[in-house]
TORLO-724026 format. One record per residue (C-alpha): residue number from 1; residue in three letters; x, y, z. Coordinates in pm, 1 decimal. Layout:
! residues N
nr = NUM, rest = Ala, px = X, py = Y, pz = Z
...
! end
This chain:
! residues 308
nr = 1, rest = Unk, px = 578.2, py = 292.4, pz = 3663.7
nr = 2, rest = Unk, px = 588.8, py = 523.6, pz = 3334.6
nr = 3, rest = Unk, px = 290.9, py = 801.6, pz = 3341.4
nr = 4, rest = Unk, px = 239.2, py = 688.5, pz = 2941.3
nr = 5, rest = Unk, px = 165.9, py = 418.0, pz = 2768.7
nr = 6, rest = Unk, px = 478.8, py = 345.3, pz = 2603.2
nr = 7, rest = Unk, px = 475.4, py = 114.0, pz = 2284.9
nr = 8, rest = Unk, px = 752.1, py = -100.5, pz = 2489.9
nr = 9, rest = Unk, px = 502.9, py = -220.9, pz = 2698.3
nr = 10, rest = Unk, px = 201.8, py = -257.1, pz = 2419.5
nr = 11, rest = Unk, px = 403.8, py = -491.5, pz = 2263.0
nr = 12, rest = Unk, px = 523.7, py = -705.7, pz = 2558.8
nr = 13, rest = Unk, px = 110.2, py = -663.0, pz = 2629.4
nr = 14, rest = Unk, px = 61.8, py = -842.3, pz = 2297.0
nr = 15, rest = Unk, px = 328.8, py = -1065.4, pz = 2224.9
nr = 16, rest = Unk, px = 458.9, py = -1152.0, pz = 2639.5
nr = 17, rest = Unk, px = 811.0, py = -1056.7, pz = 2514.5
nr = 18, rest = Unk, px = 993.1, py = -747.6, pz = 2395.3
nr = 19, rest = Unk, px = 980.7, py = -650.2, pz = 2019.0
nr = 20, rest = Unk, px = 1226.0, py = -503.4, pz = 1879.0
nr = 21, rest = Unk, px = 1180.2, py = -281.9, pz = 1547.9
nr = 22, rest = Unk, px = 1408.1, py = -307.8, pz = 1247.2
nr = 23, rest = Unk, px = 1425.7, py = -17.0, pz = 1025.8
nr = 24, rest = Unk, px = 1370.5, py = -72.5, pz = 659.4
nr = 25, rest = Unk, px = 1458.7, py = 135.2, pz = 343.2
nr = 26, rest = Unk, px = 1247.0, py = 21.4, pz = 33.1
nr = 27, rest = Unk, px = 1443.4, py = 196.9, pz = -232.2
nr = 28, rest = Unk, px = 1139.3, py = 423.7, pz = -287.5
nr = 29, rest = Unk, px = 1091.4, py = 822.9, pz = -315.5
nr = 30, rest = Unk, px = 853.4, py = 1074.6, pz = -206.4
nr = 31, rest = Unk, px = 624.6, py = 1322.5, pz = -432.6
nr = 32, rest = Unk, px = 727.4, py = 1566.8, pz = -196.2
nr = 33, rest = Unk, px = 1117.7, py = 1529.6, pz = -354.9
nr = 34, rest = Unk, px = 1056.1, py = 1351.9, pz = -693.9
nr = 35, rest = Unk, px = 892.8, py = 1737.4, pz = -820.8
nr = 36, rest = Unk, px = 522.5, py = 1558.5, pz = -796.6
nr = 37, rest = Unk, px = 459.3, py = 1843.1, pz = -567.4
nr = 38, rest = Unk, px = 823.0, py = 1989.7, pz = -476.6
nr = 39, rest = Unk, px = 1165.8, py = 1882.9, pz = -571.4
nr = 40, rest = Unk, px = 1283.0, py = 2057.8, pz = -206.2
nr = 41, rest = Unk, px = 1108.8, py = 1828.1, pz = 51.2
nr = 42, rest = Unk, px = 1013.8, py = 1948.1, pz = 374.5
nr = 43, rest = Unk, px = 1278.9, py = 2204.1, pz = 534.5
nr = 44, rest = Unk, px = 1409.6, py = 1932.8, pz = 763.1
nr = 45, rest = Unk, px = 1395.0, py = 1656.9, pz = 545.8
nr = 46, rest = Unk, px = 1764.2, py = 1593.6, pz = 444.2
nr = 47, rest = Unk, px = 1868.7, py = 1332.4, pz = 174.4
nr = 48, rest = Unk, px = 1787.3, py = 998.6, pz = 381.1
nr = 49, rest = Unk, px = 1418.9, py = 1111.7, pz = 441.9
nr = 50, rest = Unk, px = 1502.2, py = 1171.1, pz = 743.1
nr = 51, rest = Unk, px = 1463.2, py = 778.3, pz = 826.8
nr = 52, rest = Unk, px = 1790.9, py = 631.7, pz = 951.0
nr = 53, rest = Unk, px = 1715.8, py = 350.8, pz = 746.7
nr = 54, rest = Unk, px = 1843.1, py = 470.4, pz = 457.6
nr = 55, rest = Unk, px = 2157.0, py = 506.1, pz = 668.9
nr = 56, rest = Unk, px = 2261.5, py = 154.8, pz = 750.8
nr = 57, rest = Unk, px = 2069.1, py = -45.8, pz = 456.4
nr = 58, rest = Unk, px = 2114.8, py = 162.1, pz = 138.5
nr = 59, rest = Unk, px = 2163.4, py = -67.8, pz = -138.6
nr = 60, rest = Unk, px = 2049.1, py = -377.6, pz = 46.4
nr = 61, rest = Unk, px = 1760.3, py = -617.6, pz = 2.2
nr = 62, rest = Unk, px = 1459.8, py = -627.3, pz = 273.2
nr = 63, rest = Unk, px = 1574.9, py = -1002.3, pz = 337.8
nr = 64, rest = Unk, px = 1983.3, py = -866.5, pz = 337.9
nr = 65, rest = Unk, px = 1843.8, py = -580.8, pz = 601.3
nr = 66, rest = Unk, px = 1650.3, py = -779.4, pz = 820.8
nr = 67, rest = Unk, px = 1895.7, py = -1084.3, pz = 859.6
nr = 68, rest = Unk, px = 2157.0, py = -828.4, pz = 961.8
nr = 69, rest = Unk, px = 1946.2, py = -625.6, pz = 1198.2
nr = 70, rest = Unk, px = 1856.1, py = -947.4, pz = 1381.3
nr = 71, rest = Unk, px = 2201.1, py = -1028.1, pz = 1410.9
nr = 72, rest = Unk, px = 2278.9, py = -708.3, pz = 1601.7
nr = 73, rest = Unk, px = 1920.6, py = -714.2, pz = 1792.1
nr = 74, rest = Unk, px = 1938.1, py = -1075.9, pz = 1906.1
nr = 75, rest = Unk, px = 2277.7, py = -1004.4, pz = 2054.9
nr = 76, rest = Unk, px = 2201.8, py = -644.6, pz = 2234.0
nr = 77, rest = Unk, px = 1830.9, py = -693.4, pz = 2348.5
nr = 78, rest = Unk, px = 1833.2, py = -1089.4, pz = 2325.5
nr = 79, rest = Unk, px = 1515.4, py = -1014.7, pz = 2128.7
nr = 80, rest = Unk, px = 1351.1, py = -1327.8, pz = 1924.6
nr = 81, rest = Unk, px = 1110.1, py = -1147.6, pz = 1761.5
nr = 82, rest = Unk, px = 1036.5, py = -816.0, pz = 1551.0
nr = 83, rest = Unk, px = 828.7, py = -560.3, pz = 1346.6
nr = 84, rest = Unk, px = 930.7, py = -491.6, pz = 1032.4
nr = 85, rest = Unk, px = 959.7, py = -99.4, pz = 988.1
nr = 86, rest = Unk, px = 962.0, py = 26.8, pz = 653.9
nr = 87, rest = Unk, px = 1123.5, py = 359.2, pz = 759.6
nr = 88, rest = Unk, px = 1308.3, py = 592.3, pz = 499.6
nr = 89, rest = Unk, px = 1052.5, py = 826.5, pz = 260.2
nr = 90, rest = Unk, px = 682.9, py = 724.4, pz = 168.2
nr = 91, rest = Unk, px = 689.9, py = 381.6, pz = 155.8
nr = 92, rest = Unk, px = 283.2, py = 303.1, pz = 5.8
nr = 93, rest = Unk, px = 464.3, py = 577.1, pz = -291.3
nr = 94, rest = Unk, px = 445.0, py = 270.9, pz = -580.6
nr = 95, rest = Unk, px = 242.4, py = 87.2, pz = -780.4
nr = 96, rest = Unk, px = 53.4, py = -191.0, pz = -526.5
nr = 97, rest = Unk, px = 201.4, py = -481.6, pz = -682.8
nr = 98, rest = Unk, px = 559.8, py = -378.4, pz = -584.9
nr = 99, rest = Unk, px = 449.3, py = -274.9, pz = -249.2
nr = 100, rest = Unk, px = 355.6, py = -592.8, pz = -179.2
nr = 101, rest = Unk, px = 678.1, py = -756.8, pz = -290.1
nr = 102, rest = Unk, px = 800.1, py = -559.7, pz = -109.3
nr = 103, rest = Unk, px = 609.9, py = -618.4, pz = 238.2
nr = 104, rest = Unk, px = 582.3, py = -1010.3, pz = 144.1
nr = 105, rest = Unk, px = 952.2, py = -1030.5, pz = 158.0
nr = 106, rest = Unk, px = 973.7, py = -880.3, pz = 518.8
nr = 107, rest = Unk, px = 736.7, py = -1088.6, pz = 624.9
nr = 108, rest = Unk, px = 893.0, py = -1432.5, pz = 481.8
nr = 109, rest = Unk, px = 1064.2, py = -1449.4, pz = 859.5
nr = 110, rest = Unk, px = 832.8, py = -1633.2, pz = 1072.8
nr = 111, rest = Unk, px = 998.4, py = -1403.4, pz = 1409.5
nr = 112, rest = Unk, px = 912.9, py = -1049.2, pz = 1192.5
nr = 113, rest = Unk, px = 531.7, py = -1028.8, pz = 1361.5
nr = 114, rest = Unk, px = 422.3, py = -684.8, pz = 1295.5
nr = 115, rest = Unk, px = 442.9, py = -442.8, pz = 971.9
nr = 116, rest = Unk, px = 476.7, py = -75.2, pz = 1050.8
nr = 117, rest = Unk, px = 453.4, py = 138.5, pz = 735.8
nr = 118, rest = Unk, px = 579.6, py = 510.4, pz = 740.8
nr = 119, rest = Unk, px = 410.6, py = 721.2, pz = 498.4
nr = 120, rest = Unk, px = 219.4, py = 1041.3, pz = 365.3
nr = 121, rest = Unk, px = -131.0, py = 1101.3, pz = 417.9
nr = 122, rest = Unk, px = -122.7, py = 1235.5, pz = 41.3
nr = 123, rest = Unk, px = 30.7, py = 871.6, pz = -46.6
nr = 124, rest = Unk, px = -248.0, py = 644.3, pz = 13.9
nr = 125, rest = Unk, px = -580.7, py = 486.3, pz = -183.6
nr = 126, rest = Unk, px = -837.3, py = 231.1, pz = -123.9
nr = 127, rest = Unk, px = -592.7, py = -55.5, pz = -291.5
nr = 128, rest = Unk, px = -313.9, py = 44.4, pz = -47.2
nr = 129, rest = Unk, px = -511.7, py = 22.8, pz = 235.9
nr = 130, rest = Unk, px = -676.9, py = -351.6, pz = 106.4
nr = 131, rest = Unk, px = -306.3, py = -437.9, pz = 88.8
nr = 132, rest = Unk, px = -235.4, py = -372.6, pz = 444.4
nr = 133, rest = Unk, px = -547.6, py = -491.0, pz = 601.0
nr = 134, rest = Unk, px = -484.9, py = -837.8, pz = 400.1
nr = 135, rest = Unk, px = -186.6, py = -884.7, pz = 596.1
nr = 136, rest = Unk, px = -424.7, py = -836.2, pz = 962.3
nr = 137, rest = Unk, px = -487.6, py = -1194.9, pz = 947.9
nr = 138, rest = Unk, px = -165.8, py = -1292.9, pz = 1120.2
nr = 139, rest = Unk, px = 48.2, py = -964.7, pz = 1144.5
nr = 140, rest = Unk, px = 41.2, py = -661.1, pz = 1379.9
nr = 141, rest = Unk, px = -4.7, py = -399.7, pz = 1092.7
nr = 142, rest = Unk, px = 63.7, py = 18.9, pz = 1164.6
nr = 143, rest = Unk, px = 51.7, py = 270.7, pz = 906.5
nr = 144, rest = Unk, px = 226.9, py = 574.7, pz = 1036.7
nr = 145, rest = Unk, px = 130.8, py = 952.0, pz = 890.2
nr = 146, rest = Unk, px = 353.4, py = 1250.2, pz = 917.0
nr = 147, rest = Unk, px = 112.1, py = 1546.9, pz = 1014.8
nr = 148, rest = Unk, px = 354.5, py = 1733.2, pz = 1207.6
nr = 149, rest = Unk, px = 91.5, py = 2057.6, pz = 1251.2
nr = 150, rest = Unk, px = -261.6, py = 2051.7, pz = 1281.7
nr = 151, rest = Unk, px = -207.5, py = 2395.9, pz = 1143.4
nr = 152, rest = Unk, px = -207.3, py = 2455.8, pz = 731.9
nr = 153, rest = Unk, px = -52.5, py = 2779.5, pz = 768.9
nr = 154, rest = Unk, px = 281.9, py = 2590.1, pz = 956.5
nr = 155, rest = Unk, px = 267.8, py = 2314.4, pz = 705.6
nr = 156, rest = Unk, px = 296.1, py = 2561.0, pz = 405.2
nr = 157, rest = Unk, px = 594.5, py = 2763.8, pz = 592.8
nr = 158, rest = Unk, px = 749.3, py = 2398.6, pz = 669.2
nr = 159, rest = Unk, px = 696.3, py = 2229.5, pz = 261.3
nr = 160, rest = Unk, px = 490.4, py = 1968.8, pz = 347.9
nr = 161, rest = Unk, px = 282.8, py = 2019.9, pz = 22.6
nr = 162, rest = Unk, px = -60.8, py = 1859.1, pz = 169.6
nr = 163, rest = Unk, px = -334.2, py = 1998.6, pz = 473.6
nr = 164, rest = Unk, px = -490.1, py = 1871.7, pz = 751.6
nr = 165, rest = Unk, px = -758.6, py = 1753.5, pz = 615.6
nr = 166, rest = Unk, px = -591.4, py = 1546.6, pz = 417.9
nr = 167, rest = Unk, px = -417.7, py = 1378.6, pz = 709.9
nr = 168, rest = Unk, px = -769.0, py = 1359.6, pz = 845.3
nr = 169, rest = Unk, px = -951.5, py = 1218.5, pz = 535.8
nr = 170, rest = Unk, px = -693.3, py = 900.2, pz = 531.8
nr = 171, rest = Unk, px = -659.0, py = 882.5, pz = 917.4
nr = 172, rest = Unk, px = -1045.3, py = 782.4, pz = 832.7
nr = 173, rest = Unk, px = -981.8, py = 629.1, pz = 587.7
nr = 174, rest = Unk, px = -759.1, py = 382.0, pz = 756.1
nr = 175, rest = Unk, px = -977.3, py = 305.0, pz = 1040.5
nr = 176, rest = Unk, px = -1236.4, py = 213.1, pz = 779.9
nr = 177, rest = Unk, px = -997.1, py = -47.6, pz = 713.3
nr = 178, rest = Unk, px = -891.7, py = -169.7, pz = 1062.4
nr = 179, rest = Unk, px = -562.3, py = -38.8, pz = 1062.4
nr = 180, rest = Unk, px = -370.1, py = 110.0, pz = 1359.3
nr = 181, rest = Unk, px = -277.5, py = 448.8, pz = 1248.5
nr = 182, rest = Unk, px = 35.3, py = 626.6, pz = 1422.9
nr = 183, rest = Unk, px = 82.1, py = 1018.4, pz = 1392.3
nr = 184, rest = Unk, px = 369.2, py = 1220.7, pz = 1371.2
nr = 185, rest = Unk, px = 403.9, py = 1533.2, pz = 1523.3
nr = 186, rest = Unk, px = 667.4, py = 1783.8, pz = 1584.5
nr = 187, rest = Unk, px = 676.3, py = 2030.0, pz = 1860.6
nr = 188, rest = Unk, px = 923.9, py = 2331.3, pz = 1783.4
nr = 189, rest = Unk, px = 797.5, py = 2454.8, pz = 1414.1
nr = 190, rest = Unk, px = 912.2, py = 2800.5, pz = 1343.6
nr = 191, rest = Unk, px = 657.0, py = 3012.5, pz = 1435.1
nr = 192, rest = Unk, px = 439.8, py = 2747.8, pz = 1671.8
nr = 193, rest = Unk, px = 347.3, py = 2886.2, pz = 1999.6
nr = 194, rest = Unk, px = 234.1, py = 2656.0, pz = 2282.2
nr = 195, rest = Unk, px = -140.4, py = 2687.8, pz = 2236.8
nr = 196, rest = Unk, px = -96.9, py = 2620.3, pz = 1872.1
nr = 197, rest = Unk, px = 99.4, py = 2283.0, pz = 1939.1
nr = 198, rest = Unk, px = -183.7, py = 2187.9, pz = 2219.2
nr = 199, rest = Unk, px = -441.7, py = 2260.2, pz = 1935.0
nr = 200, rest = Unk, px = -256.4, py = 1958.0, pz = 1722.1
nr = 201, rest = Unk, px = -255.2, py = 1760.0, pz = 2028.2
nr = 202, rest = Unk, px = -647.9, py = 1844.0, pz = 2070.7
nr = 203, rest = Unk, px = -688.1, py = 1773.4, pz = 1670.2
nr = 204, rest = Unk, px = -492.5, py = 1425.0, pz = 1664.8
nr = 205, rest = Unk, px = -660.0, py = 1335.2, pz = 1959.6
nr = 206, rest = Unk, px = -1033.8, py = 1368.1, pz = 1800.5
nr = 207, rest = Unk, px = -940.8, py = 1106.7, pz = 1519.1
nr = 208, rest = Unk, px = -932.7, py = 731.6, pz = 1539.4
nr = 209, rest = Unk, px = -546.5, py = 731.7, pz = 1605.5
nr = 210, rest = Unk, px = -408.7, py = 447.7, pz = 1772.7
nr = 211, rest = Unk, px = -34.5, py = 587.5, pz = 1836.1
nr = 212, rest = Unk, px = 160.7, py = 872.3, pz = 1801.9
nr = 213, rest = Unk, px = 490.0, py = 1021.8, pz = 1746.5
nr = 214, rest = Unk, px = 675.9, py = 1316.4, pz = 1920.4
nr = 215, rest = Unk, px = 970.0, py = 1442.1, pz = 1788.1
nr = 216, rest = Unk, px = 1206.1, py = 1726.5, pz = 1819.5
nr = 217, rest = Unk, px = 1231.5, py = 2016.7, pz = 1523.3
nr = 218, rest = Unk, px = 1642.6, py = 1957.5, pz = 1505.6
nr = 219, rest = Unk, px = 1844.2, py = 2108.2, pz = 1289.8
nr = 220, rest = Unk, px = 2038.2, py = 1808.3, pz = 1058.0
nr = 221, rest = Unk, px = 2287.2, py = 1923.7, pz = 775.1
nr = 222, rest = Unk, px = 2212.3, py = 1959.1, pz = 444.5
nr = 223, rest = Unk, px = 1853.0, py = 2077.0, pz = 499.7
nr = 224, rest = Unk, px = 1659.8, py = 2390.4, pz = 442.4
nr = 225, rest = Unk, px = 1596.6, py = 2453.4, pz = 794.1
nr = 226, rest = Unk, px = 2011.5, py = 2385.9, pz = 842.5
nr = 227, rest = Unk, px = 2007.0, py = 2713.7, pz = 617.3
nr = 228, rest = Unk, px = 1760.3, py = 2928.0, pz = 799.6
nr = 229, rest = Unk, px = 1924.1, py = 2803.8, pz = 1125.0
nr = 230, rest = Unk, px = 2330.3, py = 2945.4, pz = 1009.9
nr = 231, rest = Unk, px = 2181.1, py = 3273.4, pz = 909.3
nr = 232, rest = Unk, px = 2036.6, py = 3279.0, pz = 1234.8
nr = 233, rest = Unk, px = 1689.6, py = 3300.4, pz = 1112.7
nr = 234, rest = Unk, px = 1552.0, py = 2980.4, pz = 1343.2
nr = 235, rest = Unk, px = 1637.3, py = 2872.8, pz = 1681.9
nr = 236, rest = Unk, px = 1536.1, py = 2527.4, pz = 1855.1
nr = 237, rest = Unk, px = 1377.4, py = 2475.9, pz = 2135.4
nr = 238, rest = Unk, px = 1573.9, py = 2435.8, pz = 2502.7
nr = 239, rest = Unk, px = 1543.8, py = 2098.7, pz = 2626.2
nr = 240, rest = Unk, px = 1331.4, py = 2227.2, pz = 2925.5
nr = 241, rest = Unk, px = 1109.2, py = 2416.5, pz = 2745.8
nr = 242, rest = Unk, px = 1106.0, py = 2103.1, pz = 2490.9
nr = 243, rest = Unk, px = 1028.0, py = 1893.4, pz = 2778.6
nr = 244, rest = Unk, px = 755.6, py = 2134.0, pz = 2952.3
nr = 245, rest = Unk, px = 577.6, py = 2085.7, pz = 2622.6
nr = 246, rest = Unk, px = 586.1, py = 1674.4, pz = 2547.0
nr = 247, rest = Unk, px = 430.8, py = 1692.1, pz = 2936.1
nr = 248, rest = Unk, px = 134.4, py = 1876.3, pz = 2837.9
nr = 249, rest = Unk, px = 85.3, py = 1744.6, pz = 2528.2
nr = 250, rest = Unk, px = 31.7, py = 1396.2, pz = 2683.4
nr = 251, rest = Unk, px = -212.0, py = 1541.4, pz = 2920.1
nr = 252, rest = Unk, px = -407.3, py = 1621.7, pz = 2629.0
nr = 253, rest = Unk, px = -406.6, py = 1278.6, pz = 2447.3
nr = 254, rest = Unk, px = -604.2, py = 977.9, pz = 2530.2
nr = 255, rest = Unk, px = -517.1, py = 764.2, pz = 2789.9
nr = 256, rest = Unk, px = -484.4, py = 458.9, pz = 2559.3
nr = 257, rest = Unk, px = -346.9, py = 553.1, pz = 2294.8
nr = 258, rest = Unk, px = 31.2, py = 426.2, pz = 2239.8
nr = 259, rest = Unk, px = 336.7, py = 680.0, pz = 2296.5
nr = 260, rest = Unk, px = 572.8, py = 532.6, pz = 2035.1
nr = 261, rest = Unk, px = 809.2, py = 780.9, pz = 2061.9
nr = 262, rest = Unk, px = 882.0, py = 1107.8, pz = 2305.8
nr = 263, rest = Unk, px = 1164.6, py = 1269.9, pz = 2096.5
nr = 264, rest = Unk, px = 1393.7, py = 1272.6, pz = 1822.1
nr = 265, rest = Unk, px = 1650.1, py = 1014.6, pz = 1707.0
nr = 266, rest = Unk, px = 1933.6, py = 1180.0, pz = 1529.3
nr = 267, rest = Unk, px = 2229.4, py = 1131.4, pz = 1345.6
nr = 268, rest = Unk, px = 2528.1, py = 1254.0, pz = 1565.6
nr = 269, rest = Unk, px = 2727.7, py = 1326.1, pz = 1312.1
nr = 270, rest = Unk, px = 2447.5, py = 1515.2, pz = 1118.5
nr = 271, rest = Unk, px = 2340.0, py = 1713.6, pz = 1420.1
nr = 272, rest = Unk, px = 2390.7, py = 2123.7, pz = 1416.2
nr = 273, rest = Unk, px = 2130.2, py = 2175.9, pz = 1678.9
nr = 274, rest = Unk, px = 2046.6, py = 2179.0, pz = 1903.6
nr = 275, rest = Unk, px = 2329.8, py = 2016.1, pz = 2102.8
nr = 276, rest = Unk, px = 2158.1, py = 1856.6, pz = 2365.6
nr = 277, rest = Unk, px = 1929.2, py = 1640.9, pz = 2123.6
nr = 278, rest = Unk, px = 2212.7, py = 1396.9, pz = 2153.5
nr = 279, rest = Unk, px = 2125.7, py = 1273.8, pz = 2493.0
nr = 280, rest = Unk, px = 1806.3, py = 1098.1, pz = 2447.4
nr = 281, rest = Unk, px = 1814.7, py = 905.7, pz = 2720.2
nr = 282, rest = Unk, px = 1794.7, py = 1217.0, pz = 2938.3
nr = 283, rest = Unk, px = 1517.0, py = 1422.1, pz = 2773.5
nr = 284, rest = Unk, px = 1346.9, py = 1092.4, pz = 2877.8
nr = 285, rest = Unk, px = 1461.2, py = 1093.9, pz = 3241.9
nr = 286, rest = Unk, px = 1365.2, py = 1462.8, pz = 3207.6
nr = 287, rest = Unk, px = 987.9, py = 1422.3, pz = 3088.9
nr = 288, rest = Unk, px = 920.0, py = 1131.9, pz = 3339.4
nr = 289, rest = Unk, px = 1036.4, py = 1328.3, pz = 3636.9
nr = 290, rest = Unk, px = 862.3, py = 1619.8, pz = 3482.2
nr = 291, rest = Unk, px = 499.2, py = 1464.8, pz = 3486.1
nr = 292, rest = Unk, px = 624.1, py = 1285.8, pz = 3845.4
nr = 293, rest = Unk, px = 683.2, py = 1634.5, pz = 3972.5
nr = 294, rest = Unk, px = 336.6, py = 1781.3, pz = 3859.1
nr = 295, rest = Unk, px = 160.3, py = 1468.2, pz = 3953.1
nr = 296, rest = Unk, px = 33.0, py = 1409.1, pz = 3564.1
nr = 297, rest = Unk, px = -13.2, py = 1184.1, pz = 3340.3
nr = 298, rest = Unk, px = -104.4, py = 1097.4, pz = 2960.3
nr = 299, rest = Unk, px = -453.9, py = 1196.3, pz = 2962.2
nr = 300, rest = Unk, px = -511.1, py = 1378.6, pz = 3249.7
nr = 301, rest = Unk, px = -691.5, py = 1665.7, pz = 3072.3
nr = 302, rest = Unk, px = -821.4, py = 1400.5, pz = 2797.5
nr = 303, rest = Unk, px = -1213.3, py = 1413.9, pz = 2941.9
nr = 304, rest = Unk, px = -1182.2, py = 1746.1, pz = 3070.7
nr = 305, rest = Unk, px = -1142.0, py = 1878.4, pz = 2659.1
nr = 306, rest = Unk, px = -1398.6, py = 1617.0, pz = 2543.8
nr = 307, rest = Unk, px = -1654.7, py = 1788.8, pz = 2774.5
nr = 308, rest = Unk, px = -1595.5, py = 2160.8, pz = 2688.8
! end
């Protein structure tokens, strides 16, 4: 039995079946690339958005995209129903009415029951987040913010051209509107020490968030942090050290909230470092057998922080 509550299970809790996610990429941009607020990106953002959507589907419709991914999900996880995951850049960055074209059309398939939006914190306003909640009636609905740091000075070094309060401000802003918020973090920021990364586990855990995201800092070409990393100006984490970390930060986080992800996903091909973020499957092995071995678990600290 897994020491976190993994979104697997949440969903099987839901729906009594397994859900499988299809990544989506909208065609849309990011003020963060589009010289709104940089024309660079984030340091490890490469060309895709670092969204594998963009990948597989460029040049696709939503209806093109999702047929195809159920063709390939059907067969591999015999899965009959999915979540429609609008993946690659800031997907709420456009005018309402083509967002919701553009979410109507995934949800056309009666077997696509959820809508998971990735997204800014810095892309969001009160007619975005009427648009989402309207489709609560009959839809799982997540809107997923990259925070990455709880720390402003990180974010600057890193591009990410907004605060933490601002992730704060529409994390709240979101729960005023019933949705399921999901937060990404990354553990392995140049210049991050351990208590610093606890401290955004301690901040993301104060807010009404609903699910979170861990991920590796790898190094992908064609990025700024690719060009930092050959001039030997950034090193990544080792995978124990990676793993020691993603254990403690779950001690730290609620004991409901949903672990949607416990490490990167990337690109082979794309991958300069580090080496071992190719194995996913056994960073996994590695962080179960990890909390096994210290007899922990996702929120074992949780009430023990609330009371200091």
């Amino acid at each position: 039995m897994k020491r976190y509550r993994d979104f697997n299970h949440y969903l099987k809790d839901i729906f009594g079946e397994r859900v499988q996610k299809i990544p989506l990429d909208a065609g849309l941009n990011c003020p963060n690339r589009d010289g709104t607020i940089s024309s660079e990106g984030c340091i490890f953002c490469d060309g895709r958005g670092s969204g594998t959507g963009a990948l597989i589907n460029k040049g696709l419709s939503i209806d093109e995209q999702i047929a195809n991914a159920k063709k390939f999900l059907k067969k591999r996880y015999k899965a009959k129903k999915f979540i429609a995951y609008f993946q690659s850049f800031s997907n709420t960055y456009a005018p309402v009415s083509r967002l919701k074209t553009l979410y109507d059309q995934a949800l056309l398939h009666d077997d696509v029951v959820g809508l998971s939006i990735a997204t800014r914190p810095d892309c969001v306003n009160e007619d975005i987040f009427k648009l989402l909640n309207s489709y609560r009636n009959n839809r799982l609905v997540w809107i997923e913010f990259g925070l990455q740091s709880a720390h402003d000075k990180t974010l600057a070094l890193i591009n990410r051209g907004h605060d933490a309060a601002c992730f704060s401000q529409s994390v709240l802003a979101a729960h005023a509107h019933e949705l399921k918020v999901c937060a990404h973090v990354i553990l392995g920021l140049p210049g991050e020490t351990r208590e610093m990364i606890m401290q955004t586990a301690r901040f993301v855990s104060e807010l009404p968030v609903q699910g979170i995201k861990i991920h590796l800092l790898y190094v992908v070409k064609g990025t700024r942090l690719a060009c930092l990393y050959n001039k030997g100006e950034f090193d990544c984490l080792d995978q124990n050290t990676y793993v020691e970390l993603v254990t403690e930060f779950l001690e730290l986080l609620p004991p409901d909230m949903v672990i949607q992800r416990l490490t990167g996903d990337p690109v082979k091909s794309e991958l300069l470092a580090p080496s071992w973020a190719r194995d996913k499957a056994k960073t996994l092995i590695m962080i179960n057998e990890m909390l096994e071995k210290k007899s922990s678990w996702q929120g074992k600290l949780y009430n023990k922080q609330k009371a200091q």
